[in-house]
N, C-alpha and C positions, 0 to 999 in steps of 0.2 A: 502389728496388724498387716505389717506389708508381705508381699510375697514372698517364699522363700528361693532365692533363684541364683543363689551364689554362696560357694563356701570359702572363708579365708585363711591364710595362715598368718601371724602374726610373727614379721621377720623382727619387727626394732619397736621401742617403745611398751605404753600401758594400757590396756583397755578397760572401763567399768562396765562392769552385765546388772543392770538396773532392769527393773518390773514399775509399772506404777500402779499402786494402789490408794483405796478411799485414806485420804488425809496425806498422801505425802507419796515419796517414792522411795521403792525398797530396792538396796543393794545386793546385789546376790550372792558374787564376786570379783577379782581383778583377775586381770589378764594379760602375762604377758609375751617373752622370747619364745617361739617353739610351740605355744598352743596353737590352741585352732579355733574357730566360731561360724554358725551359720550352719551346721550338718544336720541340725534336729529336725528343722521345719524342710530340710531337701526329704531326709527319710521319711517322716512322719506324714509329707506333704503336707503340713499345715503352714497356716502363715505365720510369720516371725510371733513371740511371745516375750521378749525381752527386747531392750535398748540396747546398744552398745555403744559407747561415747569414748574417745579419745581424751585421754587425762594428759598428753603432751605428742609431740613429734612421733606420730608412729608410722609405722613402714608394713603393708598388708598383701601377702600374694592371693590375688584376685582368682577360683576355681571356679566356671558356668556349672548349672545344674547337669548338663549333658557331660560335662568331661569329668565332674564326680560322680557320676552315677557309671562312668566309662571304667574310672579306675577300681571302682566296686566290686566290680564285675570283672575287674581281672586280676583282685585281690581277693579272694573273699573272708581271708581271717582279719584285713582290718576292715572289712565290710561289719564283721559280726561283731567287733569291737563299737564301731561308732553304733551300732543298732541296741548293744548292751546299754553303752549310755544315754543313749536317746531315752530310751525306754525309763533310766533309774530318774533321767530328771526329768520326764513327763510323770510320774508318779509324786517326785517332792513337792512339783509345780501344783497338781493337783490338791494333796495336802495343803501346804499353803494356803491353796484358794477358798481352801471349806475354811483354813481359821479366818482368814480375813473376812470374807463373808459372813459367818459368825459373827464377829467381831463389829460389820459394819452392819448389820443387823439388830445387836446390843444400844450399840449410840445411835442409831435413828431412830432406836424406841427412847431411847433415854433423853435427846434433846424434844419429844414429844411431837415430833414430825410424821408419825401415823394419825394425829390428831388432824391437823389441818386439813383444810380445805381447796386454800391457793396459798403459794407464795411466792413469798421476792427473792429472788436469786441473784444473784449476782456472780459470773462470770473471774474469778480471778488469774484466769490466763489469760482474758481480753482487757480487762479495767483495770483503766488507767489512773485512777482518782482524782478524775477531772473534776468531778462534783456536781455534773450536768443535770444527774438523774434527781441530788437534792433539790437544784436551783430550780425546776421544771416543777418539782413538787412546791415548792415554798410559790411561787407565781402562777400557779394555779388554787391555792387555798386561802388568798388573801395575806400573802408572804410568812404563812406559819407552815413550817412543811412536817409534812406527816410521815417523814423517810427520814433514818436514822444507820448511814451506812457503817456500821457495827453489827457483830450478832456471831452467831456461832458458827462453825464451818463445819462441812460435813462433802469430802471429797473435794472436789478443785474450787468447790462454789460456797459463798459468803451467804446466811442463811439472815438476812435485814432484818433488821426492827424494823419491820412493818408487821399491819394484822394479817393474821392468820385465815381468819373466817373461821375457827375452829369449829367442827362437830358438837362439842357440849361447849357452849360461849358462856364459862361463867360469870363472864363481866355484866353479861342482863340482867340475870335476878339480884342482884345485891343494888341496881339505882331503885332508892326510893322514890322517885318519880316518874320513872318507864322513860326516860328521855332515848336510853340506850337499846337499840331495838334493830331486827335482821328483816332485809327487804328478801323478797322472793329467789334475787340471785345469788345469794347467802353471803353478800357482804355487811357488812356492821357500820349502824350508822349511828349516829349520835346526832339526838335534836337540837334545834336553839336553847330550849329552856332548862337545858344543863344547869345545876344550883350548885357545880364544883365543890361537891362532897368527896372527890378524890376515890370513894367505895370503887369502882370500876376500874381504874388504875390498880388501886393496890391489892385487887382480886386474880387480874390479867397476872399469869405467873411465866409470861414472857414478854413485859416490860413493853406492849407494843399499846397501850393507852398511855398519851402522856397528859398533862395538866398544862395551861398554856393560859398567862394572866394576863384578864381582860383587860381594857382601858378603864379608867373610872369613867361612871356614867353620871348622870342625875335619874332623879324618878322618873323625867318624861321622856328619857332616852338620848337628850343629848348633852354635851357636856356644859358642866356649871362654869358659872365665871367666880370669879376670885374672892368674888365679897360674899358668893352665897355657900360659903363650904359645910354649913351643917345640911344643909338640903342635898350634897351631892353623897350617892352611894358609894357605898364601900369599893376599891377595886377587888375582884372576883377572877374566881378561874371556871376554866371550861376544859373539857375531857375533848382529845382530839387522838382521832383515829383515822386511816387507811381507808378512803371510803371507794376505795380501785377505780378513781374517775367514772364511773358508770354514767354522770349526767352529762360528762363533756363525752359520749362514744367513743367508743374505738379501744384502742389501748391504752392502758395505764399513761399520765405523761412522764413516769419517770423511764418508762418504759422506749415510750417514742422518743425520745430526748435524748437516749444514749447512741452517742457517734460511734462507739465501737460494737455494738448492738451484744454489750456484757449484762446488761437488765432483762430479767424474762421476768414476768405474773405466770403463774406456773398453775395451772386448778389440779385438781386431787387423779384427771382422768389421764394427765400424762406425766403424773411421777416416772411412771415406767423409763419414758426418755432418757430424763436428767437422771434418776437412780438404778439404771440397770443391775447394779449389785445386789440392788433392794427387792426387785420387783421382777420375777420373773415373765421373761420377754416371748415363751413360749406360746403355741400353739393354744396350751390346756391353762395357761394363765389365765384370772379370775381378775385380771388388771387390762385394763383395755388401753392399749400403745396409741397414741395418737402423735404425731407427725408435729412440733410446733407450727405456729400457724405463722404467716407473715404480718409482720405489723398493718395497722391499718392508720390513716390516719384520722387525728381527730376532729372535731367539729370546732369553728368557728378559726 
């Protein structure tokens, strides 16, 4: 992405010409005595489209865009030469980018990520696995947290167990008691009188309802003493979900809580952002780009 404004030659050592793409980075090839790098984006005038990283001790003759464009012009058969290859590897680059594309297209329908609504990302070139973002969740929900930093990756970012808000929420029709239910800002909330039938858990086919066992009770709600243990109810579970802090405002607290600001709550209207591969960023795009927002803080 940087300018192209220098061509090199490679007097000693090795270089790698690496691309990054969704899930990892692609190597293209090595590079070493007597080649050259840097000519494509001076011709092309575009900006840089590959890495190049030093694999040990390398030695680089440093050429400005001015004094190669000087020798061009007063060479012109290896003018036509570097303009050939420019040309062959902005065409394979090209290629390339429709399979990857392709490709990352395939697995963000396959991990069901067209489905959602918001999600929890997670930064893994900022996160550190501090743990801050669980510890924020678990002391904000009565120390049972709703964040599960696991889950599937899809490009540099870590795709959380946490809810989705999904478009079709199977998890609601299957509670026999309606406890499980969507407020207006389409997060999913689960009521007190959950009877931990687990139905909602084992419908959710992205593992982001979990089951979380109550204390024993008694019937009048609070706990029996020792001598009355036929009187005290059974211990019980409850369905616990992602409820995106909405009572406490602001942002998420797993979200606020992260020192390396690696946690985003992401809604459905700025995928475009985080998945640019996905979502075309154009003009005629049918995805509307939004800008993330800056944290805010929360309440109390």
């Amino acid at each position: 992405g940087e300018a192209a404004d220098s061509f090199y030659l490679i007097r000693s050592g090795f270089i790698k010409v690496s691309q990054k793409k969704p899930g990892g980075e692609t190597v293209l090839k090595y590079m070493g005595r007597g080649e050259h790098i840097g000519h494509i984006g001076i011709i092309q005038k575009t900006p840089r489209e590959v890495t190049c990283t030093a694999l040990n001790t390398a030695e680089l003759v440093k050429v400005s865009e001015e004094d190669f464009r000087g020798l061009m012009n007063e060479f012109p058969e290896v003018h036509k030469k570097f303009y050939r290859t420019s040309n062959k590897f902005q065409a394979l680059n090209a290629a390339l980018a429709q399979r990857t594309q392709t490709f990352a297209i395939r697995n963000f329908l396959d991990q069901g990520l067209m489905e959602a609504n918001n999600l929890l990302l997670l930064d893994l070139e900022k996160c550190t696995r501090c743990d801050e973002c669980v510890k924020a969740c678990a002391d904000s929900h009565d120390g049972v947290t709703r964040l599960n930093r696991v889950g599937l990756r899809f490009d540099k970012y870590l795709v959380a167990t946490s809810c989705r808000s999904c478009s079709d929420p199977i998890c609601m029709p299957v509670c026999p008691v309606g406890s499980i239910r969507r407020r207006d800002t389409l997060e999913i909330v689960i009521e007190d009188w959950c009877i931990g039938c687990t139905k909602c858990a084992d419908a959710c086919p992205y593992g982001n309802i979990n089951m979380h066992e109550m204390d024993p009770i008694s019937l009048g709600g609070e706990k029996q003493e020792e001598e009355e243990p036929k009187k005290r109810a059974k211990a019980k579970m409850k369905a616990i979900t992602c409820d995106l802090c909405t009572d406490a405002g602001g942002d998420p607290m797993c979200v606020y809580a992260c020192p390396h600001d690696a946690a985003h709550r992401v809604p459905r209207d700025q995928f475009a952002e985080f998945f640019p591969t996905i979502f075309d960023q154009s003009e005629t795009s049918t995805v509307r780009t939004v800008k993330p927002k800056p944290k805010q803080k929360v309440k109390g």
